[in-house]
SEVODO-428683 format. One record per atom (N, C-alpha, C): residue in three letters; x, y negated, z. Coordinates in steps of 0.1 Angstrom, whole numbers, plus 5000, padded with zeros to 4 digits. Example, Ala and Ser with C-alpha at 12.3 -4.5 7.8 and 13.67 -1.06 7.14 Angstrom:
// residues 2
+------+------+------+------+
| gunu |   c1 |   c2 |   c3 |
+------+------+------+------+
|  ALA | 5132 | 5057 | 5078 |
|  ALA | 5123 | 5045 | 5078 |
|  ALA | 5132 | 5033 | 5078 |
|  SER | 5128 | 5022 | 5071 |
|  SER | 5137 | 5011 | 5071 |
|  SER | 5129 | 5000 | 5079 |
+------+------+------+------+
This chain:
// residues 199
+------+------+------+------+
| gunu |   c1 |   c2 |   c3 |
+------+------+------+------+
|  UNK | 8565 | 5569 | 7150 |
|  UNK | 8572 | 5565 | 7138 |
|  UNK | 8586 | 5572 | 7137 |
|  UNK | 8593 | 5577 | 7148 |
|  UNK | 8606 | 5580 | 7149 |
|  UNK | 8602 | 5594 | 7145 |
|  UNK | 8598 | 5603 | 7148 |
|  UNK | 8588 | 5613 | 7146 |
|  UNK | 8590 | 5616 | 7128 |
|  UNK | 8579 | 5610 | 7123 |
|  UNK | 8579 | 5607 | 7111 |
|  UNK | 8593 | 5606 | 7102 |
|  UNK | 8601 | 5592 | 7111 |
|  UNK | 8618 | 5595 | 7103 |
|  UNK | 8624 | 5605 | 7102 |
|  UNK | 8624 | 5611 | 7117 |
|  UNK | 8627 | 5624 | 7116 |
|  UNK | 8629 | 5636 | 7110 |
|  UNK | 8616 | 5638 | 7103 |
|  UNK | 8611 | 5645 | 7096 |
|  UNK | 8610 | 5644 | 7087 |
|  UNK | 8615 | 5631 | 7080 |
|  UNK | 8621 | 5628 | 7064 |
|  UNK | 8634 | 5634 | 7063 |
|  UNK | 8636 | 5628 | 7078 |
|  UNK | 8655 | 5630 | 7074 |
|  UNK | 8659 | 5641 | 7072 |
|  UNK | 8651 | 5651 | 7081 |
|  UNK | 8654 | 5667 | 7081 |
|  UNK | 8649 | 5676 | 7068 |
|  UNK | 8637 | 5671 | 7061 |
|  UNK | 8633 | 5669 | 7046 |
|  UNK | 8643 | 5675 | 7035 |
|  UNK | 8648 | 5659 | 7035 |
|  UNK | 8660 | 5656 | 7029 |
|  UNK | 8676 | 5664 | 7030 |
|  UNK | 8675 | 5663 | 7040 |
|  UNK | 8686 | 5672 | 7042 |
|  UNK | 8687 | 5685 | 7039 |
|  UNK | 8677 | 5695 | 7040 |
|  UNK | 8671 | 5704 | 7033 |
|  UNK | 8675 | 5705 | 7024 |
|  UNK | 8667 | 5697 | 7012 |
|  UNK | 8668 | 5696 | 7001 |
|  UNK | 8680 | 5695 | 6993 |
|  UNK | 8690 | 5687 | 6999 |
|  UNK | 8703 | 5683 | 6996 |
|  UNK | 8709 | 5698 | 6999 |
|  UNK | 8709 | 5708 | 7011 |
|  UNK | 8716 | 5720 | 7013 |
|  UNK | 8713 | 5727 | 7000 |
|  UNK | 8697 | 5729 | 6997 |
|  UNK | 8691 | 5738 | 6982 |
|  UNK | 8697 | 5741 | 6972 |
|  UNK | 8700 | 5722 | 6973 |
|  UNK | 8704 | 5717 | 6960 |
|  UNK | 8723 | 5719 | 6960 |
|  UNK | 8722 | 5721 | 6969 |
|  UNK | 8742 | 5725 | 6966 |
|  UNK | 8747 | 5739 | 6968 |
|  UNK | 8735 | 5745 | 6970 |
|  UNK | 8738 | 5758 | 6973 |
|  UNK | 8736 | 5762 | 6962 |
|  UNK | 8722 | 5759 | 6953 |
|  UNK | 8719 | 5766 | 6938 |
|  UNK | 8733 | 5762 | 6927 |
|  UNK | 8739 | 5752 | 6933 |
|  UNK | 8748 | 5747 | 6923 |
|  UNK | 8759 | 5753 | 6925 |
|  UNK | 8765 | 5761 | 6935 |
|  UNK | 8775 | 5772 | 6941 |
|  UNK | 8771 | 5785 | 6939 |
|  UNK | 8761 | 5785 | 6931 |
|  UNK | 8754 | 5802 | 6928 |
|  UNK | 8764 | 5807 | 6912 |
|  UNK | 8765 | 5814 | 6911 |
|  UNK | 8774 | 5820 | 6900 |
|  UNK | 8770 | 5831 | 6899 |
|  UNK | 8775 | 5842 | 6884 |
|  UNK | 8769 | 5853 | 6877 |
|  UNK | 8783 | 5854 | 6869 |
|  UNK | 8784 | 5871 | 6865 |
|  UNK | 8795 | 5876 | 6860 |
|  UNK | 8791 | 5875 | 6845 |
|  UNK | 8801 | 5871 | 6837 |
|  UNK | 8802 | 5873 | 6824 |
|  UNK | 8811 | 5883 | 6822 |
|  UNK | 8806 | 5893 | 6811 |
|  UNK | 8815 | 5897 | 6805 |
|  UNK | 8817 | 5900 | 6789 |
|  UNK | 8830 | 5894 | 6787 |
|  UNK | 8834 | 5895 | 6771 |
|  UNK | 8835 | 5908 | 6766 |
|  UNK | 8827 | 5916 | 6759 |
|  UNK | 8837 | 5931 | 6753 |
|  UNK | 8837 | 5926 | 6738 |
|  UNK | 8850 | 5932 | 6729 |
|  UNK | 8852 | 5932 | 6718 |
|  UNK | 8853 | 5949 | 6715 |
|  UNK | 8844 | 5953 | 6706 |
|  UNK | 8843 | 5967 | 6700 |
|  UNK | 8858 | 5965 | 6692 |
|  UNK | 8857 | 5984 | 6692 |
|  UNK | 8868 | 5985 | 6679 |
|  UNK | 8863 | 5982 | 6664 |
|  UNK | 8872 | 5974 | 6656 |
|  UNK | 8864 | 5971 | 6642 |
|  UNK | 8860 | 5975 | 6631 |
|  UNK | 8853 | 5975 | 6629 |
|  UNK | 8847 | 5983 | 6617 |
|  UNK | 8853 | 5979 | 6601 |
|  UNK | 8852 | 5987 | 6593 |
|  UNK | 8858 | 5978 | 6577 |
|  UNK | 8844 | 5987 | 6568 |
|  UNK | 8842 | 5975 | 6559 |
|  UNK | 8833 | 5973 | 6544 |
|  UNK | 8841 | 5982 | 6536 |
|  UNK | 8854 | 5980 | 6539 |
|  UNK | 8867 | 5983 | 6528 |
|  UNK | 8876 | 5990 | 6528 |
|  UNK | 8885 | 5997 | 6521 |
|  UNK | 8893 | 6009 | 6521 |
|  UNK | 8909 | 5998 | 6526 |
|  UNK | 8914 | 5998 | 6536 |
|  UNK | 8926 | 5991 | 6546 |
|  UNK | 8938 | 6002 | 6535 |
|  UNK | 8946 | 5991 | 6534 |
|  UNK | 8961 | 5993 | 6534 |
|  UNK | 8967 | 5998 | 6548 |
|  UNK | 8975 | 6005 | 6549 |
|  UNK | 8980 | 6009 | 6561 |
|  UNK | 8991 | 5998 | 6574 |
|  UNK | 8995 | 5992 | 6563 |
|  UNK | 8995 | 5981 | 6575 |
|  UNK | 8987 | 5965 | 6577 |
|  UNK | 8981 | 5967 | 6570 |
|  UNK | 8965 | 5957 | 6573 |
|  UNK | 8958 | 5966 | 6585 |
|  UNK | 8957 | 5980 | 6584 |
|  UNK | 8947 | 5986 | 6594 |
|  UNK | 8956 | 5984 | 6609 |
|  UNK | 8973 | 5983 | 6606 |
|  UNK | 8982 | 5983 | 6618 |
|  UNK | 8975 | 5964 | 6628 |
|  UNK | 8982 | 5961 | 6618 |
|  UNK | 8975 | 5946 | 6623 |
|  UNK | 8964 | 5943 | 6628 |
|  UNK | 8951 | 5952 | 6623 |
|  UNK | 8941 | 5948 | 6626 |
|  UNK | 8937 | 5953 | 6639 |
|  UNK | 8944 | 5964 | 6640 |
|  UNK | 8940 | 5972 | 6654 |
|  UNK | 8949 | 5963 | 6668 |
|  UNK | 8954 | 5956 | 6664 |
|  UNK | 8963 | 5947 | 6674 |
|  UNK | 8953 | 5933 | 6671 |
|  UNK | 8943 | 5935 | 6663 |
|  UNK | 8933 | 5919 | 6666 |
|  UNK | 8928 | 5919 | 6673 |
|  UNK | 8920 | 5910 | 6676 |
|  UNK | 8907 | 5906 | 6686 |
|  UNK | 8900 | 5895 | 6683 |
|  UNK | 8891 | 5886 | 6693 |
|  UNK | 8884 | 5873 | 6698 |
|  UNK | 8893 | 5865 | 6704 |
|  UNK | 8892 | 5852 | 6697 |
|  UNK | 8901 | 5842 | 6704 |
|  UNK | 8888 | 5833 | 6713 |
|  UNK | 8888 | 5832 | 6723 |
|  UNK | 8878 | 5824 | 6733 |
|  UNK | 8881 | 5813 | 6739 |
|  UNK | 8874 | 5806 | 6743 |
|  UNK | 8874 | 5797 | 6755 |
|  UNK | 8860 | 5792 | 6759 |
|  UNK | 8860 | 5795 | 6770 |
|  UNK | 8848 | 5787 | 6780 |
|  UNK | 8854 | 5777 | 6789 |
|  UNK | 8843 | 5766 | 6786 |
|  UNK | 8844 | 5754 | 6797 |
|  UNK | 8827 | 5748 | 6798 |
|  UNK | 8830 | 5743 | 6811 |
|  UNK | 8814 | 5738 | 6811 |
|  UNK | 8805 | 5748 | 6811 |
|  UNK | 8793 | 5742 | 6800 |
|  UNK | 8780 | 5755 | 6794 |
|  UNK | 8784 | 5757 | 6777 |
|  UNK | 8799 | 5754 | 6773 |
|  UNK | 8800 | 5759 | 6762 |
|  UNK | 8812 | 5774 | 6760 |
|  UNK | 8809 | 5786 | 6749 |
|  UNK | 8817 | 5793 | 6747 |
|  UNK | 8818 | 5792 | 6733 |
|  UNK | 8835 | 5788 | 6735 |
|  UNK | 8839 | 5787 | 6716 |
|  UNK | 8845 | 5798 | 6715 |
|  UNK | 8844 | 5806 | 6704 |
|  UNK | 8849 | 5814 | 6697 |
|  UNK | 8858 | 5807 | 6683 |
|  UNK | 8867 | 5812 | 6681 |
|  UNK | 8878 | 5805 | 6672 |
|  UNK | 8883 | 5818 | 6663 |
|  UNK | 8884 | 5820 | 6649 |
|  UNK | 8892 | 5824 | 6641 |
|  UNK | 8899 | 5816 | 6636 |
|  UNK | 8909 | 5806 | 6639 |
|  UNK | 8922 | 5801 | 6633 |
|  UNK | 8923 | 5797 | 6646 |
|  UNK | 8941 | 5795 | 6642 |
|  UNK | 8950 | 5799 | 6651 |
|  UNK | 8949 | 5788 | 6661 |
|  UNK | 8951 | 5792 | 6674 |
|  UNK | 8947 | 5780 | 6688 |
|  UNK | 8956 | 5767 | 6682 |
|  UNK | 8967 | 5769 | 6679 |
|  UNK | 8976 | 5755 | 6680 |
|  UNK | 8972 | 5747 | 6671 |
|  UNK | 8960 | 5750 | 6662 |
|  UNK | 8949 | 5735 | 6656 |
|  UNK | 8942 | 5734 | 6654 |
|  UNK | 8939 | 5733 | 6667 |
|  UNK | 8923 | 5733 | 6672 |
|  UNK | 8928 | 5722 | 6689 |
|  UNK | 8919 | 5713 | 6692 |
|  UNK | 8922 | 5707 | 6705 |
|  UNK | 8916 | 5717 | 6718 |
|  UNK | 8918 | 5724 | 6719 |
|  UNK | 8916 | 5736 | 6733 |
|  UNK | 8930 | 5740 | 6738 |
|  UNK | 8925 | 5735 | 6753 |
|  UNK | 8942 | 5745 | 6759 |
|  UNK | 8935 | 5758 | 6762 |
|  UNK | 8945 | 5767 | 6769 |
|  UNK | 8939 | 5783 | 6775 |
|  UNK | 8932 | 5789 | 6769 |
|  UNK | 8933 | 5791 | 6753 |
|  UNK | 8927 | 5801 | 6750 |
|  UNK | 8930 | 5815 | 6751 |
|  UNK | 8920 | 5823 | 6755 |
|  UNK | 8917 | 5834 | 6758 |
|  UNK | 8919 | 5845 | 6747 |
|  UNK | 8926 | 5856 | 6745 |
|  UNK | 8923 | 5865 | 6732 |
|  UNK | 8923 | 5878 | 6737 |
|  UNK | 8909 | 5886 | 6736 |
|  UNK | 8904 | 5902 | 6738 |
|  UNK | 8908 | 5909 | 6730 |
|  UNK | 8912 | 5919 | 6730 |
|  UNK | 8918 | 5932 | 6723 |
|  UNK | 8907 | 5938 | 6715 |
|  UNK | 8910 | 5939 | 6703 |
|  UNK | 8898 | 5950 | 6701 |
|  UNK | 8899 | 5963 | 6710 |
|  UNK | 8883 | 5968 | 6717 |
|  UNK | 8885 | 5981 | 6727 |
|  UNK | 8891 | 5979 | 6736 |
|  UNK | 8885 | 5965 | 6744 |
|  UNK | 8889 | 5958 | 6756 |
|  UNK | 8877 | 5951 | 6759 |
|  UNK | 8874 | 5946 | 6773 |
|  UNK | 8863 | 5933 | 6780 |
|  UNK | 8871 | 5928 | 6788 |
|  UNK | 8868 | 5916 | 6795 |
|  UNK | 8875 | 5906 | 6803 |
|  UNK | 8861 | 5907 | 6814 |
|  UNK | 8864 | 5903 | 6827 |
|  UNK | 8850 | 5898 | 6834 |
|  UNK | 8857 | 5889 | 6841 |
|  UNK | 8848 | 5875 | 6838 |
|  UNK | 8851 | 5864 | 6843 |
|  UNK | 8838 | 5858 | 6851 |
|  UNK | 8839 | 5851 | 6863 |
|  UNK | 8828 | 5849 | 6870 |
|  UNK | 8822 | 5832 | 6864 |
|  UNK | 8812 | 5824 | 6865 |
|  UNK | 8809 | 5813 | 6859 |
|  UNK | 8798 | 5811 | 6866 |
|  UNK | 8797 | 5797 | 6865 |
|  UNK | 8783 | 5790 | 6875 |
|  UNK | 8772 | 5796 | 6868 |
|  UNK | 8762 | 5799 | 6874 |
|  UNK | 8751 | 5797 | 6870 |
|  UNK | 8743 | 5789 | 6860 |
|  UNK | 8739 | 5786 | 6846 |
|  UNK | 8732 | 5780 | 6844 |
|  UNK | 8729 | 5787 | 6828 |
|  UNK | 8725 | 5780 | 6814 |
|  UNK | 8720 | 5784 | 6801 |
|  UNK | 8737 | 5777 | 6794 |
|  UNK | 8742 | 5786 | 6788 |
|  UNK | 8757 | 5782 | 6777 |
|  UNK | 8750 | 5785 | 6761 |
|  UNK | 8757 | 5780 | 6755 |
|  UNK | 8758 | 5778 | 6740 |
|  UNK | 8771 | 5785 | 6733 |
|  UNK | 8768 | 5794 | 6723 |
|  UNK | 8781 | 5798 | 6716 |
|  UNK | 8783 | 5791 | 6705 |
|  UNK | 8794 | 5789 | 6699 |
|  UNK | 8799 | 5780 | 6691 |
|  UNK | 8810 | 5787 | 6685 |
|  UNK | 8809 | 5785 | 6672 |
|  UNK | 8824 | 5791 | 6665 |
|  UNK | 8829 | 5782 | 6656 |
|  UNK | 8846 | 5789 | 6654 |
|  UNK | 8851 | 5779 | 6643 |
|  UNK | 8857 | 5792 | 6634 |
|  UNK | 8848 | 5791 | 6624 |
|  UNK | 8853 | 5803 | 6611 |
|  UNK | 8862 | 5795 | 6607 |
|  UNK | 8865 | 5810 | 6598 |
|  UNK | 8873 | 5806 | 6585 |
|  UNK | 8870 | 5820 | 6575 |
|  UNK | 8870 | 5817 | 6569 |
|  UNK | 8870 | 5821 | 6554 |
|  UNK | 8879 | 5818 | 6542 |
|  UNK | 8892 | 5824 | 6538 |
|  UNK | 8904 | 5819 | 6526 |
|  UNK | 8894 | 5820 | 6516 |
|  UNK | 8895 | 5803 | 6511 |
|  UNK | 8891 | 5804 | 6499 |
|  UNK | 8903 | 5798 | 6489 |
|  UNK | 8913 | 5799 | 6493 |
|  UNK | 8922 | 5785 | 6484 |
|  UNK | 8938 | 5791 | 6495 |
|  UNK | 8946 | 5795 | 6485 |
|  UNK | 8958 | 5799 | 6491 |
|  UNK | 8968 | 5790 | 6485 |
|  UNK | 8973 | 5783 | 6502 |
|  UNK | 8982 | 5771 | 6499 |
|  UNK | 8991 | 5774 | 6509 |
|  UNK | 9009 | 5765 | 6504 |
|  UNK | 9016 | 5762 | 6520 |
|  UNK | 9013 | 5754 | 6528 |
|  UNK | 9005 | 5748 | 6525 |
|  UNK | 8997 | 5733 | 6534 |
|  UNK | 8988 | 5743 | 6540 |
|  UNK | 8993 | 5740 | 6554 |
|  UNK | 8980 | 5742 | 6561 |
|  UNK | 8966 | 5733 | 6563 |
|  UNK | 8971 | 5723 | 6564 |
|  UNK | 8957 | 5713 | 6566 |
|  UNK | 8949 | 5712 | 6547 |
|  UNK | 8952 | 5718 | 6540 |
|  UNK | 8950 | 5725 | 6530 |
|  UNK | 8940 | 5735 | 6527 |
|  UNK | 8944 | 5743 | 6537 |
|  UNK | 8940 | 5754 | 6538 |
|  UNK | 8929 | 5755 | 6546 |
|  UNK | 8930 | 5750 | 6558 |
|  UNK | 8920 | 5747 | 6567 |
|  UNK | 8909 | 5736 | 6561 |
|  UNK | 8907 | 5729 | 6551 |
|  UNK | 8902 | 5717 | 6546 |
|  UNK | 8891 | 5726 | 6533 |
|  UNK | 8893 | 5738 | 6528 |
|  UNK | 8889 | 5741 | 6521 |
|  UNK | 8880 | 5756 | 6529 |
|  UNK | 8893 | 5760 | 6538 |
|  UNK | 8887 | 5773 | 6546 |
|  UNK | 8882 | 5775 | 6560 |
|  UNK | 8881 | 5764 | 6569 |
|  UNK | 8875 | 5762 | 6584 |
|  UNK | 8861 | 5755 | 6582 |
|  UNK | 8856 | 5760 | 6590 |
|  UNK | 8844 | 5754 | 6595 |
|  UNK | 8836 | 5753 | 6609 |
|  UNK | 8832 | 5748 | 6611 |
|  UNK | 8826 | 5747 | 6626 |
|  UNK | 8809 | 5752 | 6626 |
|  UNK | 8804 | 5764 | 6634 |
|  UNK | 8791 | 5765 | 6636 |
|  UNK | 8787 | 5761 | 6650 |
|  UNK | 8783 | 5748 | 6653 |
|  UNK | 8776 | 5747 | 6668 |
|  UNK | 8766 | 5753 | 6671 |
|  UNK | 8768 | 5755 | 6682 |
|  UNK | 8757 | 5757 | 6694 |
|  UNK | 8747 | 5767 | 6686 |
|  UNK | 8750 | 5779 | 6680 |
|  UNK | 8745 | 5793 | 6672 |
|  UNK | 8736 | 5798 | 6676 |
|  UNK | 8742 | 5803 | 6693 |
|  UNK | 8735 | 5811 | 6704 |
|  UNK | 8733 | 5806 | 6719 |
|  UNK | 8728 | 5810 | 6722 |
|  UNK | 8723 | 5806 | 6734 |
|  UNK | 8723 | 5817 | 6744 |
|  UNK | 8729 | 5820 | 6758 |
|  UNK | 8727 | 5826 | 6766 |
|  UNK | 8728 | 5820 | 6783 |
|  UNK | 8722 | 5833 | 6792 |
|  UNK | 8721 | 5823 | 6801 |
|  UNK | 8730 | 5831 | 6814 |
|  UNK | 8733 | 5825 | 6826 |
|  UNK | 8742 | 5829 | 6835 |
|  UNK | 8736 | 5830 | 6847 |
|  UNK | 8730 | 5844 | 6854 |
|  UNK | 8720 | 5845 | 6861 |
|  UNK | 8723 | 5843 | 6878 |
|  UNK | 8718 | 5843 | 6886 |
|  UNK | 8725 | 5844 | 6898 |
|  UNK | 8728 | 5860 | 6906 |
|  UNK | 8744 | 5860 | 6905 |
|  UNK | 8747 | 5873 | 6911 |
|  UNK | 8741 | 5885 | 6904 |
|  UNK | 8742 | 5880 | 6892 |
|  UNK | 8736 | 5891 | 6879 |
|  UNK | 8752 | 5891 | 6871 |
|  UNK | 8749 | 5905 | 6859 |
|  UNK | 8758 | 5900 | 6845 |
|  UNK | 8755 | 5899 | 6836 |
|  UNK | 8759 | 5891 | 6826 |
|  UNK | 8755 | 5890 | 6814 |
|  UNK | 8765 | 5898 | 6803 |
|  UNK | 8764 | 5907 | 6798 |
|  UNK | 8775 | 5911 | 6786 |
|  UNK | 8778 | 5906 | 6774 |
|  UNK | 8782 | 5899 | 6771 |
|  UNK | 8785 | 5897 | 6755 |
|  UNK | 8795 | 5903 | 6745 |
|  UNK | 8787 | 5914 | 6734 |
|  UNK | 8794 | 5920 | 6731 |
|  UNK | 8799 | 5914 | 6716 |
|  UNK | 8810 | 5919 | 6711 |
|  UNK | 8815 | 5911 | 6698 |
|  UNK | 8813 | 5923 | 6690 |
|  UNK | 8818 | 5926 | 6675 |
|  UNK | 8817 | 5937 | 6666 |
|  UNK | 8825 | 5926 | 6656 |
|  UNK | 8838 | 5931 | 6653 |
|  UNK | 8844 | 5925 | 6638 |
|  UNK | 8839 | 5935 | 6627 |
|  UNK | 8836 | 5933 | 6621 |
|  UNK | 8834 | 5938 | 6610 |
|  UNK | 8840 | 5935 | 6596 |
|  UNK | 8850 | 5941 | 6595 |
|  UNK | 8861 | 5933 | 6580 |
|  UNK | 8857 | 5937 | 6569 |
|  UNK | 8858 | 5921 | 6559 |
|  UNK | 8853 | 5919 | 6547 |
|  UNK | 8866 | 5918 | 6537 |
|  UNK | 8866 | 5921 | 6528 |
|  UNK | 8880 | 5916 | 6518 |
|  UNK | 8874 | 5904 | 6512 |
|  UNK | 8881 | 5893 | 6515 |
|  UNK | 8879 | 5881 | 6507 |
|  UNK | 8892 | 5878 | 6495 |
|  UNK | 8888 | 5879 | 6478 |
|  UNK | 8900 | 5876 | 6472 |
|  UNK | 8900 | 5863 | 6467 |
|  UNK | 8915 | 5861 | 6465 |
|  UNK | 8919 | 5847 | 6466 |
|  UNK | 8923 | 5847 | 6452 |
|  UNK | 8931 | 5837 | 6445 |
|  UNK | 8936 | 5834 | 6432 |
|  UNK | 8950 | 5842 | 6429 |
|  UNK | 8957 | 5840 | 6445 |
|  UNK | 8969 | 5846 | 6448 |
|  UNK | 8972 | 5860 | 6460 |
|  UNK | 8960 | 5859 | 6466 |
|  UNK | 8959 | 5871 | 6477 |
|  UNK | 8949 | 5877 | 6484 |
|  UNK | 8948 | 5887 | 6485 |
|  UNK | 8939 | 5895 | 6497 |
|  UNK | 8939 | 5891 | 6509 |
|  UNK | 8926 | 5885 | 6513 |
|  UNK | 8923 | 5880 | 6526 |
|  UNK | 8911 | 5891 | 6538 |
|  UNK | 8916 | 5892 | 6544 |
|  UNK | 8907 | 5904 | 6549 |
|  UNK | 8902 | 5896 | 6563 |
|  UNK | 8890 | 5890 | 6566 |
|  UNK | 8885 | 5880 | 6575 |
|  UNK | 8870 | 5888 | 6579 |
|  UNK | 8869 | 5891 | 6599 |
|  UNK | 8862 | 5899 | 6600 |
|  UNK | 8850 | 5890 | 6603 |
|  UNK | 8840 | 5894 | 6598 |
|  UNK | 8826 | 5890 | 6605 |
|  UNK | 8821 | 5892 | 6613 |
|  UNK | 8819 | 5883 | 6627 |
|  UNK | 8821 | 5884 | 6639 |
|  UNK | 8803 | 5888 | 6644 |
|  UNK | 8800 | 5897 | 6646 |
|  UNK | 8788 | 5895 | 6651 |
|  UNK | 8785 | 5901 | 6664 |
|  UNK | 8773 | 5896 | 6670 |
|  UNK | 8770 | 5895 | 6686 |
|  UNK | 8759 | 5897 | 6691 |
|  UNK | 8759 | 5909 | 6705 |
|  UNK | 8746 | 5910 | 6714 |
|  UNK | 8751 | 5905 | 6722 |
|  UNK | 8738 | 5902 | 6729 |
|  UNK | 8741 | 5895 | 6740 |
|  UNK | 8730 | 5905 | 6748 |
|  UNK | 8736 | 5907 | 6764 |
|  UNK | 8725 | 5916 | 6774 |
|  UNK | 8727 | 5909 | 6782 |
|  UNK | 8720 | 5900 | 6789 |
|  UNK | 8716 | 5901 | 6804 |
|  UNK | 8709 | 5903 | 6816 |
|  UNK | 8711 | 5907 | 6823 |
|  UNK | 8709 | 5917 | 6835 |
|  UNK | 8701 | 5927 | 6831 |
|  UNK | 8711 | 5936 | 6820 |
|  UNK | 8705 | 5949 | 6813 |
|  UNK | 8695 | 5945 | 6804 |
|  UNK | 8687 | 5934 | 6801 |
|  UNK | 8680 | 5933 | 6792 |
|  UNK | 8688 | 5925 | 6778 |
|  UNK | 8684 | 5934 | 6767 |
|  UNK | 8689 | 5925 | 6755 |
|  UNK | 8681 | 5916 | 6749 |
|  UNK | 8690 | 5907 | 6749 |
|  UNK | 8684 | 5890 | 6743 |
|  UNK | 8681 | 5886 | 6728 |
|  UNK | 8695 | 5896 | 6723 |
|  UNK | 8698 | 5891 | 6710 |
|  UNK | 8707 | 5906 | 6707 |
|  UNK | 8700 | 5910 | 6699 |
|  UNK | 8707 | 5924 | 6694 |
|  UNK | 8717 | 5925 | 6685 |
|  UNK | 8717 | 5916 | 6671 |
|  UNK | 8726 | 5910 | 6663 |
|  UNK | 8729 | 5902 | 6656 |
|  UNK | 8738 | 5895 | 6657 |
|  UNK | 8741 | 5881 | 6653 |
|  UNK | 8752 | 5874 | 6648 |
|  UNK | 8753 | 5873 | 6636 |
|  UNK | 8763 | 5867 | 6629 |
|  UNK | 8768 | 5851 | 6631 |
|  UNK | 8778 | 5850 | 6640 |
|  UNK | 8782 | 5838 | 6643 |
|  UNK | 8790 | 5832 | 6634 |
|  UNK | 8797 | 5841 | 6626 |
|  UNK | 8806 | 5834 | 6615 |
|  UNK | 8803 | 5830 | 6604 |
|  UNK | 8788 | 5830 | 6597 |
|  UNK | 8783 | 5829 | 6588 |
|  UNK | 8783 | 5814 | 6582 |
|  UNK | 8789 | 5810 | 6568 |
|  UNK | 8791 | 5799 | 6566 |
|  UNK | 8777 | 5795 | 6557 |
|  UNK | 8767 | 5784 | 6563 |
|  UNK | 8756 | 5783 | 6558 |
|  UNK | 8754 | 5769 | 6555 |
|  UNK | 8744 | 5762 | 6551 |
|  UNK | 8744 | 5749 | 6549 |
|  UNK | 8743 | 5735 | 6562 |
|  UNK | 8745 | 5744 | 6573 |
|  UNK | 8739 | 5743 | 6587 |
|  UNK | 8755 | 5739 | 6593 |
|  UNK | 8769 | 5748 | 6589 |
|  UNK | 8773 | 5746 | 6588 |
|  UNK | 8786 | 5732 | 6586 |
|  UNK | 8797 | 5728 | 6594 |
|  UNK | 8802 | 5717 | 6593 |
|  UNK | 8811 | 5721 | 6590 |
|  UNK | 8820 | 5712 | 6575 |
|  UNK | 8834 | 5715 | 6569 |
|  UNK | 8844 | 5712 | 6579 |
|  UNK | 8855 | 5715 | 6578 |
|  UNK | 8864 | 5714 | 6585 |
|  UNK | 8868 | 5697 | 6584 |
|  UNK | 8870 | 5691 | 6573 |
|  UNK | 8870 | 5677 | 6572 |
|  UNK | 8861 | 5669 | 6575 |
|  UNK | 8851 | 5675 | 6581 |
|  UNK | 8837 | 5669 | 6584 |
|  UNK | 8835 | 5666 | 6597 |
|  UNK | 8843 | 5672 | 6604 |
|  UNK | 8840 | 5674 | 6618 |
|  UNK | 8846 | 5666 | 6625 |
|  UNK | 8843 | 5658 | 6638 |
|  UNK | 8845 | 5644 | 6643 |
|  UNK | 8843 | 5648 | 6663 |
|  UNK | 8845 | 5664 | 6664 |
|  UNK | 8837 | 5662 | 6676 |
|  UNK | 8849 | 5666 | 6684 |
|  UNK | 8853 | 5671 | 6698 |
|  UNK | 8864 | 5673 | 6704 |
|  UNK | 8871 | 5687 | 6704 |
|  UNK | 8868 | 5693 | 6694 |
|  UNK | 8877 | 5702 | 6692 |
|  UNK | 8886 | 5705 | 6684 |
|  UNK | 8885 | 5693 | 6676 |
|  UNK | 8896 | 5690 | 6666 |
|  UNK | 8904 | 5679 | 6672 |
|  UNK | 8922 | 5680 | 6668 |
|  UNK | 8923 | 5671 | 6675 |
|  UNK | 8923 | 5659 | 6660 |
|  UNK | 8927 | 5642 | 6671 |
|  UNK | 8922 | 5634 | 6667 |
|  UNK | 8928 | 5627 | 6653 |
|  UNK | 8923 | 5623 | 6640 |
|  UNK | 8933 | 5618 | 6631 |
|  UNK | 8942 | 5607 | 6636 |
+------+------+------+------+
């Protein structure tokens, strides 16, 4: 009978090492942001500005948000922003993450910001899907692509964020428009979840 305990307990124990070791396994991510492309003929200091843009990011958990409006309204600390014609490599546990973005598109030019945001933010959850392999990388590449959006009162030039994703040299997802405002889509006043902060 002792025998037997024995050999549960050692089982068990086992199992418990497996199980905390696979949960200490991690895989390299890396962010690159291409140089961006234009639809449209750039003013010369719109092209100045633009070449000093990038990806505003944050990862936590198994989510990565991508954000075009500006970090201070939005509820995320430490956001991250890549250069266009730059990557970051950041290491991350092991498991399957979700991308998520918060567009914007000017449709309505106001001094009110929450105006502005109420007519032109939106939230796309959980878009894409990738996964974090062990002691593998995953790349995720970005492509801005700028569009001229006209307003009543101004030229808005808002890039269209699209995305491959490779991991461990194999591509998953060749191209993909995360900024796309569709009916799937959530308005900015619609949204209730923790990235906004609270009314």
């Amino acid at each position: 009978m002792k025998k037997i305990e024995l050999l549960l307990i050692i089982v068990v124990m086992q199992f418990i090492a497996i199980n905390a070791n696979s949960q200490k396994q991690s895989g390299i991510l890396i962010i690159k942001v291409l140089n961006y492309k234009s639809d449209v003929k750039l003013k010369d200091e719109v092209e100045w500005k633009l070449k000093r843009s990038g990806i505003s990011w944050y990862v936590k958990d198994s989510s990565l948000i991508i954000t075009q409006i500006n970090p201070q309204y939005i509820a995320i600390d430490s956001v991250k922003h890549t250069q266009c014609g730059s990557e970051i490599k950041i290491e991350r546990p092991v498991g399957t993450y979700a991308i998520s973005c918060i567009g914007y598109i000017l449709s309505k030019s106001s001094k009110n910001v929450q105006k502005v945001l109420s007519t032109s933010a939106f939230f796309n959850m959980n878009v894409l899907k990738f996964n974090i392999l062990p002691n593998k990388i995953t790349e995720i590449t970005f492509l801005p692509i700028i569009q001229k959006h006209k307003t009543f009162l101004v030229d808005s030039f808002s890039p269209d964020i699209h995305v491959k994703i490779v991991e461990d040299g194999k591509v998953v997802m060749e191209d993909y428009q995360i900024n796309t405002r569709t009916e799937a889509s959530i308005a900015w006043d619609d949204y209730k979840g923790p990235l906004k902060f609270k009314e």
